[in-house]
C-alpha positions as CSV (number, residue, x, y, z in Angstrom):
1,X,-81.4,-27.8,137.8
2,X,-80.4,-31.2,136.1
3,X,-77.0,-32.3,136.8
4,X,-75.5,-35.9,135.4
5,X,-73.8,-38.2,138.7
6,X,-70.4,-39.4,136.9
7,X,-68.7,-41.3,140.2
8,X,-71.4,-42.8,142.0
9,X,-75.1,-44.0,141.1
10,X,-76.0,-43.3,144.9
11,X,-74.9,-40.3,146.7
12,X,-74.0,-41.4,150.6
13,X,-73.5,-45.1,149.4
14,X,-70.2,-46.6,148.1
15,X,-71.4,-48.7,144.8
16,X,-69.3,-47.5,142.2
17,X,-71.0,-46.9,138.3
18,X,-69.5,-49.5,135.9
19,X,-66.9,-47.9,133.0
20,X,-69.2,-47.7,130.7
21,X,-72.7,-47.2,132.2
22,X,-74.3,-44.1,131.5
23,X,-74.4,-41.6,134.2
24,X,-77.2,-41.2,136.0
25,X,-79.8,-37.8,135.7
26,X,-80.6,-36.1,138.8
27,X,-83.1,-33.1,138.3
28,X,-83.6,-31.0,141.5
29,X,-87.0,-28.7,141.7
30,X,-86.1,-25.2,143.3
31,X,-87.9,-22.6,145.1
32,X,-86.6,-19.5,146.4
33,X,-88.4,-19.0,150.3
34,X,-87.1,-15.3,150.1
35,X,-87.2,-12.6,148.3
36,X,-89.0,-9.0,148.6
37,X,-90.7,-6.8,145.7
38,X,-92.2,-3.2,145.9
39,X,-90.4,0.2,146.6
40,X,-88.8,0.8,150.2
41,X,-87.6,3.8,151.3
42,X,-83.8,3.3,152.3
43,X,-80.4,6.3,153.4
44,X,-77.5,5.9,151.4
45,X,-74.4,8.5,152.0
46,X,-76.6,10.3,154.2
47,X,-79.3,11.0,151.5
48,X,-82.7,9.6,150.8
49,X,-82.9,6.8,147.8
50,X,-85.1,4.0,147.2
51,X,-84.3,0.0,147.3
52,X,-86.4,-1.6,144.3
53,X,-87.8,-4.6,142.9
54,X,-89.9,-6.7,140.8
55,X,-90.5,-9.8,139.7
56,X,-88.7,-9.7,136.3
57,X,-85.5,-8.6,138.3
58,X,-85.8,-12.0,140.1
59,X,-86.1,-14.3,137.1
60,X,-83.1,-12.1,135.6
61,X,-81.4,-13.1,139.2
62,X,-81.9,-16.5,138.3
63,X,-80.8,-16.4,135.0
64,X,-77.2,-15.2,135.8
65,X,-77.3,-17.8,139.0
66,X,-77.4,-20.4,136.3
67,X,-74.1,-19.4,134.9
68,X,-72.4,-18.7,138.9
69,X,-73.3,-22.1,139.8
70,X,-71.8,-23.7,136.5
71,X,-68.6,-21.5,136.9
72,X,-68.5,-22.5,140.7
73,X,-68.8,-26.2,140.0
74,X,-65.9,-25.7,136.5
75,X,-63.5,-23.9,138.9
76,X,-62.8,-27.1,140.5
77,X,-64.4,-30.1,139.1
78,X,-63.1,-32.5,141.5
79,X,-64.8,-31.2,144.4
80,X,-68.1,-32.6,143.0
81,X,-70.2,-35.5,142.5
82,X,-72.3,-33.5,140.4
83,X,-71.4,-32.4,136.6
84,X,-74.2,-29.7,135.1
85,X,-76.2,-31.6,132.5
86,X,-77.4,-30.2,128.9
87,X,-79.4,-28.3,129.3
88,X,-78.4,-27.2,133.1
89,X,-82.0,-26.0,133.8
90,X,-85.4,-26.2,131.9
91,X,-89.1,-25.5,132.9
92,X,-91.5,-28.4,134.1
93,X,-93.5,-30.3,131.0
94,X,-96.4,-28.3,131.1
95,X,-94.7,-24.6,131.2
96,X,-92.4,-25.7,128.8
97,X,-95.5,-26.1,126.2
98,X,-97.3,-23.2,127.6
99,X,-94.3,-20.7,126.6
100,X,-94.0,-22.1,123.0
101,X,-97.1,-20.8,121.9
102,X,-98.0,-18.2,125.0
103,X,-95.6,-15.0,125.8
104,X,-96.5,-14.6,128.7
105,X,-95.0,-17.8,130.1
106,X,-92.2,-16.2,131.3
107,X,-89.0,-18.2,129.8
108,X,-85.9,-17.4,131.7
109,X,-84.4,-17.7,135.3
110,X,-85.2,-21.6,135.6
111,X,-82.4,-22.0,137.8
112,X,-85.2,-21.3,140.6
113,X,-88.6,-22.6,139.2
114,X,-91.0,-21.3,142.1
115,X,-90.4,-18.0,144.2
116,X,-91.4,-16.6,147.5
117,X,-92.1,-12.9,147.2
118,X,-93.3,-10.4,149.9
119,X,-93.2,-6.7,150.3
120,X,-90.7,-4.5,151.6
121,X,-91.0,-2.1,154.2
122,X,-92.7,-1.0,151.7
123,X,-92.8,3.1,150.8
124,X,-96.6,3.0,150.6
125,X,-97.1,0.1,153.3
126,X,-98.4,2.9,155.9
127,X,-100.7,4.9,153.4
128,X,-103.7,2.8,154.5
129,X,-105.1,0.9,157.6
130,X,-104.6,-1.2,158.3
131,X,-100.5,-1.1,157.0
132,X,-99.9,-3.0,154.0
133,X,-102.7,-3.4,152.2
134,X,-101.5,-1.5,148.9
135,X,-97.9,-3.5,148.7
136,X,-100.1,-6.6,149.7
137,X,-102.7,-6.0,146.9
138,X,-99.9,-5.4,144.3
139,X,-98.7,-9.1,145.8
140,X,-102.1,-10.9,145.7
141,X,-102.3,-9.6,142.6
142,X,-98.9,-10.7,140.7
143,X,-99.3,-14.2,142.4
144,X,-102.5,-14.5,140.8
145,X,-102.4,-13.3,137.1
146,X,-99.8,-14.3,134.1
147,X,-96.9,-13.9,133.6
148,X,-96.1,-14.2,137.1
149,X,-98.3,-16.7,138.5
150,X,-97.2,-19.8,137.1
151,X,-94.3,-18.9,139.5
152,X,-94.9,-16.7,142.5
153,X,-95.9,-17.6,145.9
154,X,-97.5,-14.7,147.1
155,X,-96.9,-14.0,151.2
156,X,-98.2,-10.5,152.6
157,X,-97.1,-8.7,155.6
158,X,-98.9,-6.6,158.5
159,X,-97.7,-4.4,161.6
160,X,-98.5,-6.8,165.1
161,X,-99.0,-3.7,166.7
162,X,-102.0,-2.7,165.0
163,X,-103.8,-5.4,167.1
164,X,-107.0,-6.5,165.7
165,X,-107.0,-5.0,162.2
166,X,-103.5,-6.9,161.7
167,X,-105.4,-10.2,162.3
168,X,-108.2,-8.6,159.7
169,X,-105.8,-8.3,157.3
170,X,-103.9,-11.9,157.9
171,X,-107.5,-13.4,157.5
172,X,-108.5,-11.3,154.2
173,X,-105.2,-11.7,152.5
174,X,-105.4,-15.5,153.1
175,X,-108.9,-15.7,151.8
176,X,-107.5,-13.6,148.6
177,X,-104.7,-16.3,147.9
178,X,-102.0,-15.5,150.2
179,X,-100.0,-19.1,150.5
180,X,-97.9,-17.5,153.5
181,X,-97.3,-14.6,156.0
182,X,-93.7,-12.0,156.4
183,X,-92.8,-10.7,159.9
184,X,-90.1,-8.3,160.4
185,X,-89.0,-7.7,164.2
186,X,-86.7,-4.9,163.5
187,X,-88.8,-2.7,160.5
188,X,-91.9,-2.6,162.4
189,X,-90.0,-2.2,165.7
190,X,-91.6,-5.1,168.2
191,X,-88.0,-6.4,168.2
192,X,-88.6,-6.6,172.4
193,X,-92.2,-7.8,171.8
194,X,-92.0,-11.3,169.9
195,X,-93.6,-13.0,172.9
196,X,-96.1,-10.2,173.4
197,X,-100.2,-10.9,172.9
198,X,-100.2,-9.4,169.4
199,X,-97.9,-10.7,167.6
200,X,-99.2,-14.0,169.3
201,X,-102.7,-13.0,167.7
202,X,-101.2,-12.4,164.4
203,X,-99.6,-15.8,164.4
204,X,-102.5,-17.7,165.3
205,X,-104.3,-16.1,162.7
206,X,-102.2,-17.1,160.0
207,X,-101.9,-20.8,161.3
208,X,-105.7,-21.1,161.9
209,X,-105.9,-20.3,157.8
210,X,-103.3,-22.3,156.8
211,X,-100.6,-19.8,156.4
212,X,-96.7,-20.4,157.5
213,X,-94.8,-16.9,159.2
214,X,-91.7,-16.0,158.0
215,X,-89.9,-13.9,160.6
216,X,-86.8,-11.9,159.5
217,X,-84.4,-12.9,162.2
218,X,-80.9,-11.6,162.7
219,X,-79.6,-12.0,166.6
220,X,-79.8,-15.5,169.0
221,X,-81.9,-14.0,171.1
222,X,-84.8,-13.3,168.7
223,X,-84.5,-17.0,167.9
224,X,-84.9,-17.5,171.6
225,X,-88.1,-15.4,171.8
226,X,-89.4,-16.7,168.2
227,X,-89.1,-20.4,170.0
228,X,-91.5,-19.4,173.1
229,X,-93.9,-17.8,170.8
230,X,-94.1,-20.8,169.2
231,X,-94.8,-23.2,172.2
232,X,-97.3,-20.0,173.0
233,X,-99.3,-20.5,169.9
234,X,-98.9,-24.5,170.0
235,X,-100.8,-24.1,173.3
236,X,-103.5,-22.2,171.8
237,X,-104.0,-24.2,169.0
238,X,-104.3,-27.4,170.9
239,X,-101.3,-28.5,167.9
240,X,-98.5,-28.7,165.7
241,X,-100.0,-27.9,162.9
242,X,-98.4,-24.6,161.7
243,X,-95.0,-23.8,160.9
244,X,-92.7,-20.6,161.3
245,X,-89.8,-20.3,159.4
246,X,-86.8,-18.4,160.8
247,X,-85.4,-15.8,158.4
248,X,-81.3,-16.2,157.9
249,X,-81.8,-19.0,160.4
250,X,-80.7,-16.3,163.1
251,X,-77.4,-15.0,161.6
252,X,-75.2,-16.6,164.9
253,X,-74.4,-20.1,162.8
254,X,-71.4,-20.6,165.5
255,X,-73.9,-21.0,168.1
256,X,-74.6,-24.7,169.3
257,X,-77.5,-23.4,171.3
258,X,-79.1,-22.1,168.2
259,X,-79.7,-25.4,166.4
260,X,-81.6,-26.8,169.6
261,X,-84.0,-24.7,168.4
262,X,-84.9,-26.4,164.9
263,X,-85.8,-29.4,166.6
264,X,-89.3,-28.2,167.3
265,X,-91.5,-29.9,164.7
266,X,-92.6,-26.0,163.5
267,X,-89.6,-24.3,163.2
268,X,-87.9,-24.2,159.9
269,X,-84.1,-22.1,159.4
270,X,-83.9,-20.4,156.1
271,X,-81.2,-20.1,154.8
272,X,-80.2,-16.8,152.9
273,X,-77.3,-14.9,154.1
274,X,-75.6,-17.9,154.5
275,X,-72.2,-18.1,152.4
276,X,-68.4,-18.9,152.3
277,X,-67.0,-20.8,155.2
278,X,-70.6,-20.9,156.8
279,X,-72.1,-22.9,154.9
280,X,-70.2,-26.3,156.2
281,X,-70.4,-25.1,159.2
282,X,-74.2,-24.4,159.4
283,X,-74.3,-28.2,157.8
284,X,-72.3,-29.8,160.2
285,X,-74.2,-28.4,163.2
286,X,-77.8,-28.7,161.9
287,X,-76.5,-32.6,161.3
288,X,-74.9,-32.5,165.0
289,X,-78.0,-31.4,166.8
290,X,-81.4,-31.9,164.3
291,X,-82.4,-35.7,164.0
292,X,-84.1,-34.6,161.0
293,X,-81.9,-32.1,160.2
294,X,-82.4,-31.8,155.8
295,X,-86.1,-32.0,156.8
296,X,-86.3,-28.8,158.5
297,X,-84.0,-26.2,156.0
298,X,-85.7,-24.2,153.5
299,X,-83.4,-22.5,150.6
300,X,-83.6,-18.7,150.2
301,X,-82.0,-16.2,148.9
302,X,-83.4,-12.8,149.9
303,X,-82.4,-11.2,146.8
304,X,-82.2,-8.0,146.4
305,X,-80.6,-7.4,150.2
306,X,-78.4,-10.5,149.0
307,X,-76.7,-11.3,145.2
308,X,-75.4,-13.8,143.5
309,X,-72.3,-14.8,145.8
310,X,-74.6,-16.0,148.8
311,X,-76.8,-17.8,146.7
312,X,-74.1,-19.5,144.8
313,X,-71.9,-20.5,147.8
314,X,-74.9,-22.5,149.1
315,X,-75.9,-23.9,146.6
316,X,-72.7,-25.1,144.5
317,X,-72.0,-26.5,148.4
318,X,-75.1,-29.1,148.1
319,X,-73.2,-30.6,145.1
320,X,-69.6,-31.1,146.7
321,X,-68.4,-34.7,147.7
322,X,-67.9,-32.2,150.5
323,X,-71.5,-32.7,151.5
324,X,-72.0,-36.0,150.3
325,X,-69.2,-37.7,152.9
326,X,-69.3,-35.8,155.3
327,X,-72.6,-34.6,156.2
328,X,-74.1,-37.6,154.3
329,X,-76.5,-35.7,152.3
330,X,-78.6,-37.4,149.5
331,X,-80.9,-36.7,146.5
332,X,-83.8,-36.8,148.6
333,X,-81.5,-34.4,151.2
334,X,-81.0,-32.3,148.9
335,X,-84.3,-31.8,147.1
336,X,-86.6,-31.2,150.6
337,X,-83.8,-28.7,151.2
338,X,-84.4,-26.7,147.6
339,X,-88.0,-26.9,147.4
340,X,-89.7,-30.4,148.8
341,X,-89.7,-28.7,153.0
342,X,-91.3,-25.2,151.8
343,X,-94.0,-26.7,149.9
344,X,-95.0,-29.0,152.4
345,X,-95.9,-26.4,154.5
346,X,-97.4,-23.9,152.5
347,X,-101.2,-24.9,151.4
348,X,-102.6,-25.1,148.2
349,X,-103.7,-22.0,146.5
350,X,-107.4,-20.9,147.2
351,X,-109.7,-17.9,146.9
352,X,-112.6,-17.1,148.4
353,X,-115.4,-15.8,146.3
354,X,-117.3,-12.3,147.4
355,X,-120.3,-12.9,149.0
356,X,-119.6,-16.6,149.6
357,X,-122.2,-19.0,148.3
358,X,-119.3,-22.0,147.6
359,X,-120.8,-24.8,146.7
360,X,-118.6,-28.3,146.0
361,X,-118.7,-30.0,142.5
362,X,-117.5,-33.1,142.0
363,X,-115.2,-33.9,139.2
364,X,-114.4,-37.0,136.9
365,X,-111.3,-38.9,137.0
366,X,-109.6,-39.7,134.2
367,X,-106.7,-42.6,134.3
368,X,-104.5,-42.0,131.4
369,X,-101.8,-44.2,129.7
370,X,-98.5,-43.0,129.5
371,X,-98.2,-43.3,125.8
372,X,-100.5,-40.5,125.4
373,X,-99.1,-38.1,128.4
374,X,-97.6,-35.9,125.6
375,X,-100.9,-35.5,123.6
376,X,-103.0,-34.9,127.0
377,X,-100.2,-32.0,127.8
378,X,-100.2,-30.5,124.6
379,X,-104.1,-30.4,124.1
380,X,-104.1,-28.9,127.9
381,X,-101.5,-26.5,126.6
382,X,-103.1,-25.8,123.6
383,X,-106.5,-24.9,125.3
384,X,-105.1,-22.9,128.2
385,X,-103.1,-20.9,125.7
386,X,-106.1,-20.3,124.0
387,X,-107.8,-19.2,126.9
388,X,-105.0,-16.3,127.9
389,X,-105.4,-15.3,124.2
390,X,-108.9,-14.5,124.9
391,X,-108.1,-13.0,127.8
392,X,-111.0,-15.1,129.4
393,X,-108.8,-15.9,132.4
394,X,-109.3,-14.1,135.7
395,X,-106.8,-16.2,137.3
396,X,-104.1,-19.0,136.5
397,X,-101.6,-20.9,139.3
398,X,-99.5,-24.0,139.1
399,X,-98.1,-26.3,141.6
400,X,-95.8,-29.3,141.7
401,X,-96.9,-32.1,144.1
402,X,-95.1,-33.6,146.4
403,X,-94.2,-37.4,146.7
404,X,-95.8,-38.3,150.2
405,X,-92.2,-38.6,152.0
406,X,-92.0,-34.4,150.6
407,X,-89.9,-35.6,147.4
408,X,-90.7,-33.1,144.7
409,X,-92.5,-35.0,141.6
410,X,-92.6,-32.2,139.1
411,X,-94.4,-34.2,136.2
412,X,-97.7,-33.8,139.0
413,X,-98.6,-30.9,139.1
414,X,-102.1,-28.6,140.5
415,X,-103.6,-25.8,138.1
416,X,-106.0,-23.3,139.3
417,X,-108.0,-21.6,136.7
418,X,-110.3,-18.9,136.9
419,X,-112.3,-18.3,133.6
420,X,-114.9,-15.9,132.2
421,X,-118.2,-17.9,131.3
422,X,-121.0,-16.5,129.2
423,X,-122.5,-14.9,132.1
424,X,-120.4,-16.2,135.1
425,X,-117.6,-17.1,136.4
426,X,-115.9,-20.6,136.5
427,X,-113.3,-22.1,139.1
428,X,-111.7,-25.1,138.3
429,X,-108.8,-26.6,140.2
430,X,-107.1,-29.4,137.8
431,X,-104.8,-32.1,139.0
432,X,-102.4,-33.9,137.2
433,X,-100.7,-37.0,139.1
434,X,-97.9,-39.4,138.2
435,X,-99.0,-42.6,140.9
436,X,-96.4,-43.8,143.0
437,X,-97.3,-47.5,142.2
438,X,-97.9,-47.3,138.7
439,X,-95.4,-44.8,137.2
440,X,-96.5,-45.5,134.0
441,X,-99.9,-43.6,134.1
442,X,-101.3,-40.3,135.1
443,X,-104.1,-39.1,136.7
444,X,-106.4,-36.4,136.0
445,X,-109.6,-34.7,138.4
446,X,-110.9,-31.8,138.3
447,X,-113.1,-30.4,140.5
448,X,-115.5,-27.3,139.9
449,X,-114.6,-25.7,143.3
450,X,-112.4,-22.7,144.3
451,X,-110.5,-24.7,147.0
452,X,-109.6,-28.6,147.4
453,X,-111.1,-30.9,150.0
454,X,-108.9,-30.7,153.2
455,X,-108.0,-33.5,155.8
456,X,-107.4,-33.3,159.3
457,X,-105.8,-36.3,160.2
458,X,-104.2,-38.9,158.0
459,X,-106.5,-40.1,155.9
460,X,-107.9,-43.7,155.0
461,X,-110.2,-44.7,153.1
462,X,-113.2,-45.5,155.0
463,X,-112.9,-42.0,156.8
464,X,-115.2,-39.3,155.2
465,X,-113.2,-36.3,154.2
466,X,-112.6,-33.5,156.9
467,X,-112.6,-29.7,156.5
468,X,-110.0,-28.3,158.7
469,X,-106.8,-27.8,156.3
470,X,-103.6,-29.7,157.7
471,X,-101.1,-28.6,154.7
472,X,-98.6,-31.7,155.7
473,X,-101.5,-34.0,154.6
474,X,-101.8,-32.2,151.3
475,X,-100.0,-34.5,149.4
476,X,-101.1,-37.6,150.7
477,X,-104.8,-36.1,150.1
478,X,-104.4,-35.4,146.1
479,X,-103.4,-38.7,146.4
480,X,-105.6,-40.4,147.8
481,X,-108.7,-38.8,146.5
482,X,-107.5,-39.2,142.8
483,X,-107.3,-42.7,143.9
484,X,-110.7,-42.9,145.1
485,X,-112.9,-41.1,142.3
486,X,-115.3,-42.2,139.7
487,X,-111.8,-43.7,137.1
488,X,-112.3,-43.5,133.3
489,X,-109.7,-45.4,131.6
490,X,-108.5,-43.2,128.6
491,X,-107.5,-46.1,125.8
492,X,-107.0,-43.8,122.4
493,X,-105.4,-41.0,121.2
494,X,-108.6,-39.8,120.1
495,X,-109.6,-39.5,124.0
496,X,-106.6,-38.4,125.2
497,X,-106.8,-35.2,122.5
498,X,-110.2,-34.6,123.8
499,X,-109.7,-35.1,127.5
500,X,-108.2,-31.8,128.4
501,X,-111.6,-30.0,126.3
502,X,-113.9,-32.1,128.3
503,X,-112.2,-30.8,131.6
504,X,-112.6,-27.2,130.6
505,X,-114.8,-26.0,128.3
């Protein structure tokens, strides 16, 4: 979403724009921590029917969001610091050359530009055992392949009760690109077991490969029982390296005692379901009780359960002077709230190949000048395109990165591509960085690998590079290793037009 700042160059300061300065461009980066996708058996008037969804559905969500936001913020213009720029939303650089000359770039709903999706309690989630592993396929495999991929953030879910072949599944499903892991208390009925071994086991699971736990969470007391599970799994794992993200962040926003909760450095509070008058509220006691209060609320909007009213009340609210003076929300605030929090917890995209046999390559870095960023995206574009022509990819992602304080920079981005060679298979993971110091130039590595090189700590750069995966670090690892390669200086057009070639062919 772009929006133009007409009053004030700084939101939360007092320095008024000059009468005829331009106003300033804010662009915000948004993904959606919640939504659901598959076929769930549900009663309505006493009979059976079905609750449906699917990914197109969601970016047609998005699409009308667009226009409820806009009317929101026309209805009463004064209650905003924020006017809706032309255009209001757009797709990143890259996706916005992909779709010109690809179909399958899906061009709509970029109101949210990166989605959560996970199964329902799914009709055919108990067909197998262990539970889940058809809706979870049908996810894996969506998150993975156009025209969803560029977008979707694939989490899978699993029955705690099923003990050992829950963690199985937790462990193959992350292996198989799961970037995160859905718990549901009250569908698969452990409501009174939060704190009990298996869902402990389940949890560990999923932090020990990288994966953050949504629970859905409607009552105070689940909150309660999710907290102890966490300390529970802390223990185990001898750290704070996980997170857990409360779904509807409990329902019972009038609670103080709830917020005490969300000042554990792994516990996040989502946020769909909450709308009208509880939206300052849940604003004015997350500022009240959390130090770091915008650093630990994650946007969703668990559409289909939810529409378009819930989604818009929050999110028109982020814009008000409302929010600006009173809770003293910011740019930054506001971006690790729509996207920048979620995505520093949920770790980059990787598969593992069958039989194993990995083997790191190291790739070239390429330090290109920002006169010819357009020609390297366009080539890139170009060849990628050419590639889903041919139908020669197994699998294409993209992620932004973040800034290393969880800002989103959305001109960086990550692209994992999996491609039919003459007689194998190639992965390639290709990074694209805007440098922090130098904003002028990008950077470019790519390394022949199906996963990037981890860190365990904070890195410097006499410390050789770990391999336990901390997904706070990934930031500061993409840059920092792009910083440390083997650095080809791109001076020509010429070179730039070839670079993107060089990296994959």
């Amino acid at each position: 979403m772009i929006f133009l700042l007409t009053d004030e160059d700084k939101i939360g300061g007092n320095t008024e724009v000059k009468p005829d300065a331009s106003p300033k461009t804010v662009g915000f980066y948004v993904v959606d921590a919640h939504t659901h996708i598959g076929r769930e058996e549900v009663i309505e008037y006493g009979k059976k029917a079905y609750r449906t969804n699917n990914p197109k559905l969601i970016l047609d969500f998005y699409q009308r969001l667009q226009f409820e936001v806009m009317k929101a913020m026309k209805v009463n213009s004064s209650k905003y610091c924020f006017v809706p720029a032309e255009p209001f939303t757009k797709p990143p650089p890259l996706l916005s050359m992909l779709q010109e000359n690809t179909p399958e770039v899906k061009s709509i709903g970029w109101t949210v530009d990166k989605f959560v999706a996970f199964p329902f309690n799914d009709a055919t989630a108990y067909n197998t055992c262990p539970s889940f592993q058809l809706p979870n396929e049908m996810i894996l495999s969506r998150a993975r392949v156009l025209p969803y991929s560029l977008r979707m953030l694939g989490f899978v879910r699993v029955d705690p009760h099923e003990g050992e072949k829950a963690v199985e599944e937790v462990v193959r499903c992350s292996q198989q690109g799961a970037r995160g892991l859905k718990l549901h208390p009250i569908s698969q009925k452990f409501l009174g077991e939060v704190t009990s071994e298996n869902v402990r086991r389940v949890v560990v699971a999923a932090a020990r490969n990288g994966l953050p736990v949504l629970f859905d969470c409607r009552y105070y007391s689940t909150v309660e029982d999710i907290y102890r599970l966490t300390q529970e799994v802390r223990e185990e794992l001898g750290g704070s390296d996980f997170a857990i993200i409360v779904g509807h962040s409990g329902m019972e926003y009038t609670k103080d005692e709830l917020y005490e909760f969300f000042k554990d450095p792994c516990i996040y509070a989502e946020t769909s379901g909450v709308r009208g008058y509880d939206v300052p509220l849940f604003f004015k006691k997350m500022k009240k009780c959390v130090p770091n209060w915008s650093s630990k609320i994650v946007f969703g909007t668990d559409y289909n359960y939810f529409s378009l009213p819930q989604a818009t009340d929050f999110l028109s609210y982020l814009f008000t002077r409302e929010f600006r003076d009173e809770i003293g929300g910011t740019p930054q605030d506001i971006q690790r709230i729509l996207g920048g929090n979620l995505l520093s917890i949920i770790k980059p995209f990787t598969v593992s190949p069958i039989g194993g046999g990995e083997t790191l390559k190291d790739g070239k870095l390429y330090r290109l000048a920002s006169e010819y960023t357009d020609a390297f995206l366009k080539t890139l574009s170009l060849r990628i395109s050419s590639l889903i022509a041919e139908k020669r990819l197994t699998y294409v992602t993209y992620d932004v990165l973040l800034s290393p304080n969880f800002d989103l920079d959305y001109e960086s981005f990550v692209l994992n591509l999996s491609r039919k060679a003459t007689a194998s298979q190639v992965n390639e993971v290709i990074v694209v960085a805007k440098r922090k110091d130098e904003a002028g130039e990008f950077l470019n590595v790519c390394n022949l690998t199906v996963k990037l090189l981890p860190v365990e700590e904070d890195f410097k750069e006499e410390t050789p590079q770990k391999t336990i995966l901390n997904n706070k670090l990934y930031t500061k690892l993409i840059h920092e290793i792009v910083l440390s390669g083997n650095q080809e200086e791109i001076k020509t057009r010429e070179e730039a037009e070839k670079l993107p070639k060089i990296l994959i062919t």
